[in-house]
C-alpha positions as CSV (number, residue, x, y, z in Angstrom):
1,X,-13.3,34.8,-15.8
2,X,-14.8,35.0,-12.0
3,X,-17.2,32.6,-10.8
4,X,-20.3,34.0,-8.9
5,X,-20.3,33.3,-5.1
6,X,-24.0,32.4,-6.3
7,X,-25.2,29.8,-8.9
8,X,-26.7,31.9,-11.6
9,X,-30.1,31.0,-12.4
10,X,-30.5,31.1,-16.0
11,X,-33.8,31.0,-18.1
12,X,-31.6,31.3,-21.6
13,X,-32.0,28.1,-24.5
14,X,-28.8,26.6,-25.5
15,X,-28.0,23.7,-28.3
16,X,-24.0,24.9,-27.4
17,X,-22.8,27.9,-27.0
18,X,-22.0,25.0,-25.6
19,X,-21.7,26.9,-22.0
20,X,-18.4,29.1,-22.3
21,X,-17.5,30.3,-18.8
22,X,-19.0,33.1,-17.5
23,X,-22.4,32.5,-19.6
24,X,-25.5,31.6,-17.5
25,X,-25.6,27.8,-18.8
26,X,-28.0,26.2,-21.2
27,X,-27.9,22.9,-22.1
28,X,-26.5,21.3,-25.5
29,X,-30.6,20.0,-26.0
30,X,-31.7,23.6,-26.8
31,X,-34.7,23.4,-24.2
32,X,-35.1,24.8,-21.0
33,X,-34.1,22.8,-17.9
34,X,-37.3,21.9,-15.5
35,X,-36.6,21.4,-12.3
36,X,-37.9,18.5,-10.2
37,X,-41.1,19.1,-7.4
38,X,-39.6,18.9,-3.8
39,X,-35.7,19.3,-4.9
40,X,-33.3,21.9,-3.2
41,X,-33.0,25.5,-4.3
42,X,-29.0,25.8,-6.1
43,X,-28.2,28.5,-4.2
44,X,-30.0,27.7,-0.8
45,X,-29.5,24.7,0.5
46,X,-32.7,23.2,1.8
47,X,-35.5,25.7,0.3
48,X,-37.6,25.0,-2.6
49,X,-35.5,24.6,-6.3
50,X,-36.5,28.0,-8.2
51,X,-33.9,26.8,-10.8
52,X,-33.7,23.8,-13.1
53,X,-31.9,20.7,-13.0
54,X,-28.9,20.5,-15.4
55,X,-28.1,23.5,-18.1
56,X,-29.2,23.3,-21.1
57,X,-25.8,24.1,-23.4
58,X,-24.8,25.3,-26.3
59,X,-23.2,23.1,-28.1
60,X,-25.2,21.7,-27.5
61,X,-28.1,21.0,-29.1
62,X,-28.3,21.7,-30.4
63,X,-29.1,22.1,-29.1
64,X,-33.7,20.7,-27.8
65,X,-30.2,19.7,-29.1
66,X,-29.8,19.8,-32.0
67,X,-27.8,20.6,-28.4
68,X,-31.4,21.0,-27.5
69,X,-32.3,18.9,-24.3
70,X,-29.6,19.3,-21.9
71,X,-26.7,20.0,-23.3
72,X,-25.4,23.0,-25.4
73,X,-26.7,23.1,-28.5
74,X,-24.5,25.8,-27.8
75,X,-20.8,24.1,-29.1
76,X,-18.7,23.1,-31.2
77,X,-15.9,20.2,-31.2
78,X,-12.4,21.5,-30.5
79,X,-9.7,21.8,-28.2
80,X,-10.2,22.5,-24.3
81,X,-10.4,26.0,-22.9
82,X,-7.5,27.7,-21.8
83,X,-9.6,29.4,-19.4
84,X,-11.1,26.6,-18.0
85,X,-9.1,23.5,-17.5
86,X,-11.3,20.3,-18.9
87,X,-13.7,22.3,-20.7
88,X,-14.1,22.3,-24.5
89,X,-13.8,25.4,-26.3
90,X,-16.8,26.3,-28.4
91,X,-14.4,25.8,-31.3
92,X,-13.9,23.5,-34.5
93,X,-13.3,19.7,-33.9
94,X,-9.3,19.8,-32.9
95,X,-7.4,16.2,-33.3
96,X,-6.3,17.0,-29.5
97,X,-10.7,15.4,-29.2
98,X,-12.2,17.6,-27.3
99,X,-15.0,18.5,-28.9
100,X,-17.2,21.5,-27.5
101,X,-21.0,21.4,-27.8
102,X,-21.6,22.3,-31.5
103,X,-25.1,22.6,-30.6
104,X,-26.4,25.4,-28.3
105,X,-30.2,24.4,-28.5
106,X,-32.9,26.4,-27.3
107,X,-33.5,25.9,-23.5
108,X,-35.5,29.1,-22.3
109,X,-38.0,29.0,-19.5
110,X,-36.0,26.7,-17.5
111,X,-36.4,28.4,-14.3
112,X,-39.8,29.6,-15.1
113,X,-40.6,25.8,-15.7
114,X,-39.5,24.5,-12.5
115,X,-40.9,27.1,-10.1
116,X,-44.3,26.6,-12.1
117,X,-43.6,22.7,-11.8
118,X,-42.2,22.9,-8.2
119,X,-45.3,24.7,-6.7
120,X,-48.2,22.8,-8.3
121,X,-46.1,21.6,-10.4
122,X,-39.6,34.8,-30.9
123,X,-38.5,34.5,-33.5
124,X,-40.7,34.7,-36.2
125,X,-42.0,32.3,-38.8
126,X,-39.1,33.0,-40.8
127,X,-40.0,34.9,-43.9
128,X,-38.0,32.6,-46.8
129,X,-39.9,29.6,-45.5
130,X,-39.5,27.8,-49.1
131,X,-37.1,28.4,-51.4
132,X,-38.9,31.1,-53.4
133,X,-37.0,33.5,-55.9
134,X,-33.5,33.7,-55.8
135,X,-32.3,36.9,-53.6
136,X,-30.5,39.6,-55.3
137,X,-26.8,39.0,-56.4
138,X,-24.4,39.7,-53.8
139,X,-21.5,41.9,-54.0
140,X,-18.0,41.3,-54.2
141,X,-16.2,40.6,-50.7
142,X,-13.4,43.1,-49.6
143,X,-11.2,41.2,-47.5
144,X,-9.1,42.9,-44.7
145,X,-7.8,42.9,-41.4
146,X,-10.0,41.1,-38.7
147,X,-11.3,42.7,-36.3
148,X,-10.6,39.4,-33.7
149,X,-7.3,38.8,-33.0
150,X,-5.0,37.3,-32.6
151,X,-5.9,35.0,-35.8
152,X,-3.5,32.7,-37.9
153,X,-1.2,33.8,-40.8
154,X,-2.9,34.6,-44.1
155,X,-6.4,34.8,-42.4
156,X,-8.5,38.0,-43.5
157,X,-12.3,39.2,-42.8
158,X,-14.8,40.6,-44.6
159,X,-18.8,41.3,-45.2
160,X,-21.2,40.2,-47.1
161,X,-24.2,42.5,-47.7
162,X,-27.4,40.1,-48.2
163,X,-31.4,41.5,-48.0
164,X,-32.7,41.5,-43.9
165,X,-35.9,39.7,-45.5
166,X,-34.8,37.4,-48.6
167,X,-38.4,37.1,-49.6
168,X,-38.8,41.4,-49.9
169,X,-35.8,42.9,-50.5
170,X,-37.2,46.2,-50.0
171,X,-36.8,46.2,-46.0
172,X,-33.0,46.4,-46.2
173,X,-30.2,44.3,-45.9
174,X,-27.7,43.8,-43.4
175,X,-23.9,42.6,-43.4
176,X,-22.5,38.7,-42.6
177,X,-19.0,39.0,-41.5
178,X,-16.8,36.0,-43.6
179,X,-13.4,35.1,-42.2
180,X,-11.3,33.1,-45.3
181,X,-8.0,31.5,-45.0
182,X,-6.3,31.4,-48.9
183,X,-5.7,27.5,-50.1
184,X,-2.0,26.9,-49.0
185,X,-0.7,24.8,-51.9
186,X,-3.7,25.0,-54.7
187,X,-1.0,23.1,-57.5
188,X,-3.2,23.5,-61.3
189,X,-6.4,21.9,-59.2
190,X,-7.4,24.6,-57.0
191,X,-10.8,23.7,-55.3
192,X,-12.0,26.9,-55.2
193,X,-14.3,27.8,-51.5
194,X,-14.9,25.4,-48.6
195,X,-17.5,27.1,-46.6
196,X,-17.3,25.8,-42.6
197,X,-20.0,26.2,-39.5
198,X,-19.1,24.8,-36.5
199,X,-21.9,24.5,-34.8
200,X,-24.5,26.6,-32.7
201,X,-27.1,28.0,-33.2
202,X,-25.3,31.0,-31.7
203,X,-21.9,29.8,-31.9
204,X,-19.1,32.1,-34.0
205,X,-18.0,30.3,-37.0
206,X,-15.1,33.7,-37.6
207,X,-13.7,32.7,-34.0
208,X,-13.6,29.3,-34.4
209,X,-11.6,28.8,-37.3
210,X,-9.3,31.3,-36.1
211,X,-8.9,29.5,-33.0
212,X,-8.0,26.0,-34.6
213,X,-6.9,25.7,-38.4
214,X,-4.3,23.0,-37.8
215,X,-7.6,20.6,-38.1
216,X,-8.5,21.4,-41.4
217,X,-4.9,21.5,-42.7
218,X,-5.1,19.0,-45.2
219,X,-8.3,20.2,-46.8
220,X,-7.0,23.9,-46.9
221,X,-4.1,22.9,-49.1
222,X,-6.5,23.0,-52.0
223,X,-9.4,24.9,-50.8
224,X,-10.4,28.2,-49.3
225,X,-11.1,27.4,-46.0
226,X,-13.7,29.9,-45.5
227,X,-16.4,30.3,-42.9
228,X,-18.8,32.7,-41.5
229,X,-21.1,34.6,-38.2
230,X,-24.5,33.6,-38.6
231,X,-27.0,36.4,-39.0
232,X,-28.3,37.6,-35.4
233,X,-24.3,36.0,-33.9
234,X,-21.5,37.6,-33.6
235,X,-20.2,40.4,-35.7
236,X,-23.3,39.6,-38.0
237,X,-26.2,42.3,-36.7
238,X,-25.9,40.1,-33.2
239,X,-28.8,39.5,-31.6
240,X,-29.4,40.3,-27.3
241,X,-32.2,40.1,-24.4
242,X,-30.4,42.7,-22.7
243,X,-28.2,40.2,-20.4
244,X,-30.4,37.8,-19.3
245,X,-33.1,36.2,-20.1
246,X,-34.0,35.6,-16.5
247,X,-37.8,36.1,-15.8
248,X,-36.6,37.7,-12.0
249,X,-36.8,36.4,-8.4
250,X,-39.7,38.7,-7.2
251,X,-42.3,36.5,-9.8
252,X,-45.3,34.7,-7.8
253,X,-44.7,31.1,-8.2
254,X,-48.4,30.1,-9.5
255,X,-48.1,29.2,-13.7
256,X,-49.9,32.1,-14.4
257,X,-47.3,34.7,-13.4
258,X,-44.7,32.4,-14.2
259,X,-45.6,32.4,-17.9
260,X,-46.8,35.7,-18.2
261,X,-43.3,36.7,-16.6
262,X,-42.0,34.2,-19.7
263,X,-43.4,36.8,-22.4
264,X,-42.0,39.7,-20.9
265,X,-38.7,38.1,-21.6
266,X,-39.6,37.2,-25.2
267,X,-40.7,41.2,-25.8
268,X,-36.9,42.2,-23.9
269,X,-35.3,40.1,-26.4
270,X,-37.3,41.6,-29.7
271,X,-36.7,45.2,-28.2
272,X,-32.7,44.7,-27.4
273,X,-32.3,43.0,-30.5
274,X,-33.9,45.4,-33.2
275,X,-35.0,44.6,-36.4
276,X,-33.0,41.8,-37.7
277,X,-34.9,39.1,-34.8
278,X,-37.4,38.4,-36.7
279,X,-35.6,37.4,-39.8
280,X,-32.8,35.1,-38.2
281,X,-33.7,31.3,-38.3
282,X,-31.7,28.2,-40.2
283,X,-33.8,29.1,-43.2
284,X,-33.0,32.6,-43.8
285,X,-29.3,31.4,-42.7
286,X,-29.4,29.1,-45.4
287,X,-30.2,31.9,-48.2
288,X,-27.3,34.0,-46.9
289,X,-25.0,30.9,-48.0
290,X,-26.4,30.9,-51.3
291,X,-25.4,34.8,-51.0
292,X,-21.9,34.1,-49.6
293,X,-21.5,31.4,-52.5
294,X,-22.2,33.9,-55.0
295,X,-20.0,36.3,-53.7
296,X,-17.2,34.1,-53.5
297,X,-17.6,33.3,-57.3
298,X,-18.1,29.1,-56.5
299,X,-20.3,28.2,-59.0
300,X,-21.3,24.9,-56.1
301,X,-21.3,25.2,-52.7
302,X,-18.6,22.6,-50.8
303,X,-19.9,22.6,-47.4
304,X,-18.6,21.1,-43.7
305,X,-20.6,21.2,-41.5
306,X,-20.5,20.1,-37.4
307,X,-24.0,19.8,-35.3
308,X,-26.2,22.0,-35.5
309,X,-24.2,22.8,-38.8
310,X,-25.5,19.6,-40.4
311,X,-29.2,21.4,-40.3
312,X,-27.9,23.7,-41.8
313,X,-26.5,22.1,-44.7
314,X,-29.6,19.6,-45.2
315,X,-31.6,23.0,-45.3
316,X,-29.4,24.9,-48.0
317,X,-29.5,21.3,-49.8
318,X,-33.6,21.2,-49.7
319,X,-33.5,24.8,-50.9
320,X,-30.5,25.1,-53.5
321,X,-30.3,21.4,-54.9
322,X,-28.5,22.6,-58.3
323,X,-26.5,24.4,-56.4
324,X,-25.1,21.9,-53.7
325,X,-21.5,20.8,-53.8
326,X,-19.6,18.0,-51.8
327,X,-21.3,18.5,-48.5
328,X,-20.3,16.4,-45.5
329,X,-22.1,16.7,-42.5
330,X,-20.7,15.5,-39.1
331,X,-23.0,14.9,-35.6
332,X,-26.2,14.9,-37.4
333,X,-29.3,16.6,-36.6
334,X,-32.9,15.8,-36.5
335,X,-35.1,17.6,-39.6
336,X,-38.2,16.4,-38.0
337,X,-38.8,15.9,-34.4
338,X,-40.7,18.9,-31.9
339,X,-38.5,19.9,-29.0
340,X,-40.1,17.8,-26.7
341,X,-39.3,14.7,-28.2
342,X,-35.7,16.5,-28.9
343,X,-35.5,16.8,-25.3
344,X,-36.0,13.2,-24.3
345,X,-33.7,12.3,-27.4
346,X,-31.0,14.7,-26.0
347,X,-31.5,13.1,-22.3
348,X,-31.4,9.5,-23.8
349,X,-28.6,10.3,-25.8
350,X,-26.6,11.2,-23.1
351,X,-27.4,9.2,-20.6
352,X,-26.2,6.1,-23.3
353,X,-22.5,8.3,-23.2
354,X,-22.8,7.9,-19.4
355,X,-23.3,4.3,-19.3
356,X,-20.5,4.2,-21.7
357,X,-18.2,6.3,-19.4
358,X,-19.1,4.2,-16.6
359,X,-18.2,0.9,-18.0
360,X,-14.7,2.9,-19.1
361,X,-14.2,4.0,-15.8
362,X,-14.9,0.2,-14.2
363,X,-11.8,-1.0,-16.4
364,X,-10.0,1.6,-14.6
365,X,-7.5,1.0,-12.0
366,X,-9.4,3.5,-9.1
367,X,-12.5,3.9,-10.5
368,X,-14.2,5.7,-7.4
369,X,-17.4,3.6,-8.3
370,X,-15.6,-0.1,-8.8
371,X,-16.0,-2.4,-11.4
372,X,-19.8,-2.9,-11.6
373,X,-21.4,-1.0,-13.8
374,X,-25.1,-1.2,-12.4
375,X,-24.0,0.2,-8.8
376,X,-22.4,2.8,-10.7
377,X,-24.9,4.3,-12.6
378,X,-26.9,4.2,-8.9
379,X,-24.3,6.1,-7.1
380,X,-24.1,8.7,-10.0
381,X,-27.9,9.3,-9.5
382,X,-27.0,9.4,-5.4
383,X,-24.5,12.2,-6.0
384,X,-26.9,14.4,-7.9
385,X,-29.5,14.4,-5.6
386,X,-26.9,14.6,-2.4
387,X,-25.7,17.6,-3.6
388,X,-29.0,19.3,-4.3
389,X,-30.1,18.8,-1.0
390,X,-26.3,19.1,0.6
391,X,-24.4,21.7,-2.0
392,X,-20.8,21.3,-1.6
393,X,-18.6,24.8,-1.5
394,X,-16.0,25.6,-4.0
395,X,-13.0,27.3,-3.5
396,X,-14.4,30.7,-4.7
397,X,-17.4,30.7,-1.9
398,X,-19.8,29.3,-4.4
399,X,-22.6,26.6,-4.1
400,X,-22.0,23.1,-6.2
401,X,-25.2,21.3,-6.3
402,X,-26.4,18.3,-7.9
403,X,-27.5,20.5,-11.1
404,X,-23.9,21.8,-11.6
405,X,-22.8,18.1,-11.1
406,X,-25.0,17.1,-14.3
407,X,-23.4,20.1,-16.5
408,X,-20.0,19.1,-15.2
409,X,-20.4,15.2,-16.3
410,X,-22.4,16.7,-19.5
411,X,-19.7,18.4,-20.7
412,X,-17.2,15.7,-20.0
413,X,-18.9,13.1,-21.9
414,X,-18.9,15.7,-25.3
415,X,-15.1,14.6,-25.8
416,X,-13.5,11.1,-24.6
417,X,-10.2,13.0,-23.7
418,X,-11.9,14.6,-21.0
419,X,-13.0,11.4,-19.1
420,X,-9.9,10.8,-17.2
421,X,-10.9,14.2,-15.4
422,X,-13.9,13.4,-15.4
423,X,-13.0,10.1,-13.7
424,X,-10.7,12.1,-11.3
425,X,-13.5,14.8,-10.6
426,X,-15.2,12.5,-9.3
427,X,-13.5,10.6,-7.1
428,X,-12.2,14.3,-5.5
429,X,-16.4,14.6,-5.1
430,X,-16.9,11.4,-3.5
431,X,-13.7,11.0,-1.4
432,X,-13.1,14.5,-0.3
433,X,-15.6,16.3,-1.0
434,X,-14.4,18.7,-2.7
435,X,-15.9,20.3,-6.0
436,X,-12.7,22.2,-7.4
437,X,-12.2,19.1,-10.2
438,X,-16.0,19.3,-11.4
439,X,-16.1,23.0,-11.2
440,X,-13.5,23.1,-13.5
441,X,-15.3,20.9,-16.2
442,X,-18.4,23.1,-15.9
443,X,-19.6,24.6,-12.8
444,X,-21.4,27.8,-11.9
445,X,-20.8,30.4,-13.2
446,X,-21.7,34.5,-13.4
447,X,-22.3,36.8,-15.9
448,X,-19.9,37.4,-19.2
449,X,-18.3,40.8,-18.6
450,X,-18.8,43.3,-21.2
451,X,-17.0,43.3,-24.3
452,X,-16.6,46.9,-24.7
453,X,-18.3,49.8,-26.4
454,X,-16.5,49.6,-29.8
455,X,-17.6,49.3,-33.5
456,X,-17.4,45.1,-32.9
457,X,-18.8,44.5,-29.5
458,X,-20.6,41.5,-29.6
459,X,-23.3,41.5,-26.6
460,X,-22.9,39.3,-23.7
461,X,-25.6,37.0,-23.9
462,X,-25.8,37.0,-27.1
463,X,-24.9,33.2,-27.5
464,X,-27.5,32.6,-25.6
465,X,-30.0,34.9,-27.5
466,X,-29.6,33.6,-30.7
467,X,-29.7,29.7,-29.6
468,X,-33.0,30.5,-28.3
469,X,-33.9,32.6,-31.5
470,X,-32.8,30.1,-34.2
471,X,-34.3,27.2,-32.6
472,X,-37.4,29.1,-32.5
473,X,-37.9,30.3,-35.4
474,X,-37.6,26.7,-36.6
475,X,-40.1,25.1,-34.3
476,X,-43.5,25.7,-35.9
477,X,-45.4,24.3,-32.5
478,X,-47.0,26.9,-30.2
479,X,-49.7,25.3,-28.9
480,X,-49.1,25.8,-25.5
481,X,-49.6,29.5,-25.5
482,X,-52.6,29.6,-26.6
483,X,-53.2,27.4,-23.3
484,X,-55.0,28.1,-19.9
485,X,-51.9,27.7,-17.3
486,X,-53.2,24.6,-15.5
487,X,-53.1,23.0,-18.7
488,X,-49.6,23.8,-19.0
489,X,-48.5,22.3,-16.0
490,X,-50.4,19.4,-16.3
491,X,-48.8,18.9,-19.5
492,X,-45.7,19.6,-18.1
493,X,-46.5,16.9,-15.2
494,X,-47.8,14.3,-17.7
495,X,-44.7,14.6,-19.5
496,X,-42.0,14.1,-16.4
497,X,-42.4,10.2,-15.6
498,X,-41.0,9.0,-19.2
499,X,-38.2,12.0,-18.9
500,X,-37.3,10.6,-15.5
501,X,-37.6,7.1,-16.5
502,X,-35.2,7.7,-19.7
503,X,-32.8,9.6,-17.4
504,X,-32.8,10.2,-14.0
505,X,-29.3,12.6,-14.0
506,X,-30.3,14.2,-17.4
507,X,-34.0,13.5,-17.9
508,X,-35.3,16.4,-15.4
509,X,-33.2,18.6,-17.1
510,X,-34.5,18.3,-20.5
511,X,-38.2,18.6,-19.6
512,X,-38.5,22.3,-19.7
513,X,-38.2,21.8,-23.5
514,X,-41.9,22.7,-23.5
515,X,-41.6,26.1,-22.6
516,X,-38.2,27.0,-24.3
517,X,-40.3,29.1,-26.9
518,X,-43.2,30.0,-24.7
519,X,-44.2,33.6,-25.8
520,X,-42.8,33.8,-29.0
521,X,-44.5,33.3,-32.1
522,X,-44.5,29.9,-34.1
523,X,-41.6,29.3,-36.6
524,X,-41.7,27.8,-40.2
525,X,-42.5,23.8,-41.3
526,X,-40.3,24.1,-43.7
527,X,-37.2,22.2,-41.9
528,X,-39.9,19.1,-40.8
529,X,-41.8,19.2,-44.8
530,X,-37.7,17.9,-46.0
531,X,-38.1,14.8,-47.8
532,X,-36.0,13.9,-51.2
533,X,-35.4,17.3,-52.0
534,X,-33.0,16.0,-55.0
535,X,-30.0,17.1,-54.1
536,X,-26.9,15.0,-55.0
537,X,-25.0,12.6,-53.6
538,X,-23.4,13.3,-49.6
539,X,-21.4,11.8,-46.6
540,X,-23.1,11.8,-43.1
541,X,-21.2,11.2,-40.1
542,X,-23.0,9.9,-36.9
543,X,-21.2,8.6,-33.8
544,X,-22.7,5.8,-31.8
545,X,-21.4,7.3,-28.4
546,X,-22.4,10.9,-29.2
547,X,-24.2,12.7,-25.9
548,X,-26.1,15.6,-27.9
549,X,-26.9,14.0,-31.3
550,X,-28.1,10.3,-31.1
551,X,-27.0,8.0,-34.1
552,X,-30.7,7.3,-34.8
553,X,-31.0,11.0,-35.8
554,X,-28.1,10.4,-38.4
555,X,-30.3,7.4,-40.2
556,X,-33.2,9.9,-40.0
557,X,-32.0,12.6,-41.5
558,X,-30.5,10.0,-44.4
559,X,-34.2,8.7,-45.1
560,X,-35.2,12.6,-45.3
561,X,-32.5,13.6,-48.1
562,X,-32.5,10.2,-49.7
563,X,-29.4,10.7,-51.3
564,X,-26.7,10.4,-48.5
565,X,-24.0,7.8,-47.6
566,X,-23.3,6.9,-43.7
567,X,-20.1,6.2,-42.2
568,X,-21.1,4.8,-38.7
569,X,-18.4,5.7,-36.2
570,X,-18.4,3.0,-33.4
571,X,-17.0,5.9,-30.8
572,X,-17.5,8.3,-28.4
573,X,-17.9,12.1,-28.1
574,X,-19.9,15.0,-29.9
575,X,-18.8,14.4,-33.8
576,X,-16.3,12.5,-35.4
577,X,-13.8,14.3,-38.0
578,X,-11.8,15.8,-34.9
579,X,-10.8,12.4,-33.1
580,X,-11.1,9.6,-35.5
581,X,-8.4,9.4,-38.4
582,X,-10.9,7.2,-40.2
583,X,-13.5,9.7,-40.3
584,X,-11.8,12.1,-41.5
585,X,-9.8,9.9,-44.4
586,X,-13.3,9.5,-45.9
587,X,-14.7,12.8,-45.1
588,X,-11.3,14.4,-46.5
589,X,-11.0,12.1,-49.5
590,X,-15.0,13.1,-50.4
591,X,-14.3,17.0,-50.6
592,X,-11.1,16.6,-52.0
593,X,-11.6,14.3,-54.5
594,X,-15.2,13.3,-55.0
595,X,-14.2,10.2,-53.8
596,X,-17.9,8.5,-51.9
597,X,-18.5,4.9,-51.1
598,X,-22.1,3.1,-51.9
599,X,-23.7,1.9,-48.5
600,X,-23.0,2.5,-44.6
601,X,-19.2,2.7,-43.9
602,X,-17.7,1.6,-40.3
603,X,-15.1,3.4,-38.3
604,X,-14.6,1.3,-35.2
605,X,-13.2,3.1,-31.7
606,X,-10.0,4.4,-31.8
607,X,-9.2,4.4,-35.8
């Protein structure tokens, strides 16, 4: 895909799409990135910053990340791009360890956020907010060709029909495309269904199985490796802002018009995307499992799930206890905190899987920053803000600033396979000057071409529409709009010294997380009321070094179900099944044969 001669400025949320090239980036937190006062415009050098510093990506996070602050919760872990050299595929974790953003958290307003900041400075509550009456029984699946391909041998697709509003039936339904790959040696103890999501909000789980079942090899010799497009993604009533969710470069700078500018955005996005927006939401996702479960004739749902995945499956868990299976849940979510306080989580998060980089990268032979540690971490910060007042040019006539720097390293640090390009990147950066090696990890980029105007186009940005949606519609806080614009951005002012002080490469980036669902209306409680929901017995995977999901939020969400079993992983990266043998022994050994220790497990680096 081209990159644009000009950085794109994007306003979309992202916990990871986890920033495929040729999306206008968000960050893995979910929120929108805030730019800093006084900082350079991206795309001309030496006038005012209208854009924000780092994307927020899919994959992450969440997105707030899960990817919400600053990454892309927009991604999931898998193999690297062949597109894009260095840069994780939105994909299933892939042994190769280069896991993409499983979150694309909601990041909107980022643009909106800074100009307000730099010159003084929705979705629904989703109906099905409890678990309510069962919805009616799904139908039978018809599996056939897919409409993706290539995909692997023996994989078909199908639909599930399920109601648009689980609580009234009466509205309509709508369909949930299913992709299934048949158990390849069941023996006389078939498993029956595993159900899969890799990640998001807004990420494709049909795609992402089809791009990498060699993963999940072991565990589809007895099950039905089966997974699915959210409702408002992919194939599954997709959800779009009409390309962008850019608020425009002719807006005043003041707050006022900035903001007001931000609702116009939030009505494009519920008039491109038709009925279904205000019905999407990890809630109403959750019932359309119990559908899909039904369907499939499991009378338990066995469950993997990656990022934001893992809210997911805590959800379905709260609401279908009975009905809960083996559930594993890798790169764990938070159930509880606002997007704020996911932002500066996100920025911490990932400013730990710097540090950690950075002391690699010292025990390197050529490490462009030596062997001290401290004077690295400085001359990291240097960089950034050298090339947002200096922007380097790539090979393609585009800008590199400081801000493309940050969703470079950002998406570097999602997968320790990626480091020694990151490493390399770098030192081309320093040394040469030159941006080609960073640009290939995650630089500007233009819009996604069109897919086409067939029966299964999927709409550009609609990644990027449905992280912002989902994270939403779960986010019950709105206080903001109901408040004068001054207020905003003194609120927004308040809130940047302990975002700078957490992070100064990744802390900017994530404060925009208090606008990311500015003008849409307030979402359900039911994801932060979770607490002992009694559902049984299940394995949570958190990894120490993990840039969009911090290990505390795996202990968290523990507490919350009060019925889970950690395995610590003592490594790096965005989730562990994909990298660490260890992990996924006791992960595999779980779904396949019930097998679950009592008390925190350890999987040290490397194992």
């Amino acid at each position: 895909m081209h990159r644009s001669h000009r950085r794109t400025r994007s306003h979309g949320l992202g916990r990871s799409h986890t920033g495929a090239p040729g999306r206008s980036r968000t960050d893995a937190s979910g929120s929108p990135r805030l730019d800093v006062p006084g900082s350079p415009r991206a795309d001309v050098p030496g006038s005012p910053r209208t854009d924000v510093p780092g994307s927020l990506r899919a994959d992450m996070p969440g997105s707030p990340r899960a990817d919400m602050p600053g990454s892309p919760r927009t991604d999931v872990p898998g193999r690297p791009r062949a597109d894009v050299p260095g840069r994780p595929r939105a994909g299933a974790p892939g042994r190769a360890g280069t896991p993409v953003r499983a979150r694309l958290r909601a990041r909107g307003a980022a643009a909106a956020c800074a100009v307000v900041l730099a010159s003084a400075l929705g979705a629904g509550p989703g109906p099905g907010s409890g678990p309510g009456t069962p919805s009616p029984a799904a139908g039978s699946i018809r599996w056939g060709d897919c409409p993706d391909q290539p995909v692997p041998d023996g994989m078909t697709c199908g639909y599930v029909t399920v109601p648009l509003d689980h609580d009234d039936p009466a509205k309509g339904t709508i369909r949930v495309a299913l992709a299934r790959i048949p158990a390849t040696a069941p023996g006389r103890h078939p498993l029956g269904s595993l159900l899969l999501n890799f990640g998001g909000p807004g990420g494709r789980g049909t795609t992402s199985l089809a791009a990498d079942p060699e993963t999940f090899a072991k565990l589809g010799e007895r099950y039905d490796l089966v997974t699915f497009d959210p409702r408002g993604v992919g194939l599954s009533e997709p959800v779009s802002c009409g390309g962008s969710q850019e608020v425009g470069d002719g807006v005043p700078a003041d707050a006022a018009s900035q903001l007001a500018a931000l609702r116009a955005v939030a009505r494009r996005c519920a008039l491109h995307s038709g009925p279904v927006l205000p019905y999407v939401g990890t809630v109403q996702v959750a019932r359309d499992m119990e559908a899909i479960r039904r369907s499939l004739g499991d009378k338990k749902l066995n469950y993997l799930g990656f990022s934001y995945g893992t809210r997911l499956g805590a959800v379905y868990a709260a609401l279908f206890p009975h009905r809960t299976g083996r559930m594993v849940l890798d790169g764990v979510d938070t159930l509880a905190e606002p997007l704020a306080e996911q932002a500066l989580a996100s920025a911490r998060g990932r400013q730990r899987a710097l540090d950690r980089f950075l002391t690699w990268c010292a025990h390197r032979p050529g490490c462009v920053y030596g062997t001290n540690t401290r004077t690295a971490k400085e001359r990291v910060d240097d960089l950034v803000a050298r090339l947002d007042r200096n922007p380097l040019i790539g090979d393609d006539g585009s800008w590199f600033t400081g801000q493309d720097a940050v969703d470079a390293i950002a998406t570097a640090l999602y997968a320790p396979a990626a480091w020694p390009a990151l490493a390399d990147a770098l030192a081309l950066a320093e040394r040469r000057h030159d941006p080609v090696g960073l640009m290939q990890l995650g630089g500007p980029t233009g819009p996604v071409p069109d897919a086409g105007d067939g029966p299964a186009t999927v709409p550009a940005d609609n990644a990027e529409a449905a992280l912002t949606a989902v994270n939403c519609a779960d986010d019950p806080d709105r206080s903001e709009d109901r408040a004068a614009p001054a207020a905003v951005e003194r609120e927004i002012r308040d809130l940047e010294p302990e975002f700078r002080a957490v992070s100064e490469v990744f802390g900017p980036g994530q404060l925009g997380t208090v606008l990311a669902c500015y003008g849409r209306p307030a979402g359900t409680d039911f994801i932060r009321r979770i607490d002992h929901p009694g559902a049984p017995r299940m394995l949570l995977v958190g990894t120490r070094g993990d840039p969009a999901t911090p290990y505390e939020w795996t202990e968290e969400t523990a507490r919350r179900l009060g019925s889970a079993v950690i395995v610590d992983h003592k490594g790096d990266g965005h989730t562990g099944y994909g990298t660490s043998a260890c992990v996924r022994g006791y992960a595999d050994a779980f779904l396949t044969d019930g097998r679950l220790p009592h008390g925190t497990r350890a999987c040290l680096a490397g194992e």
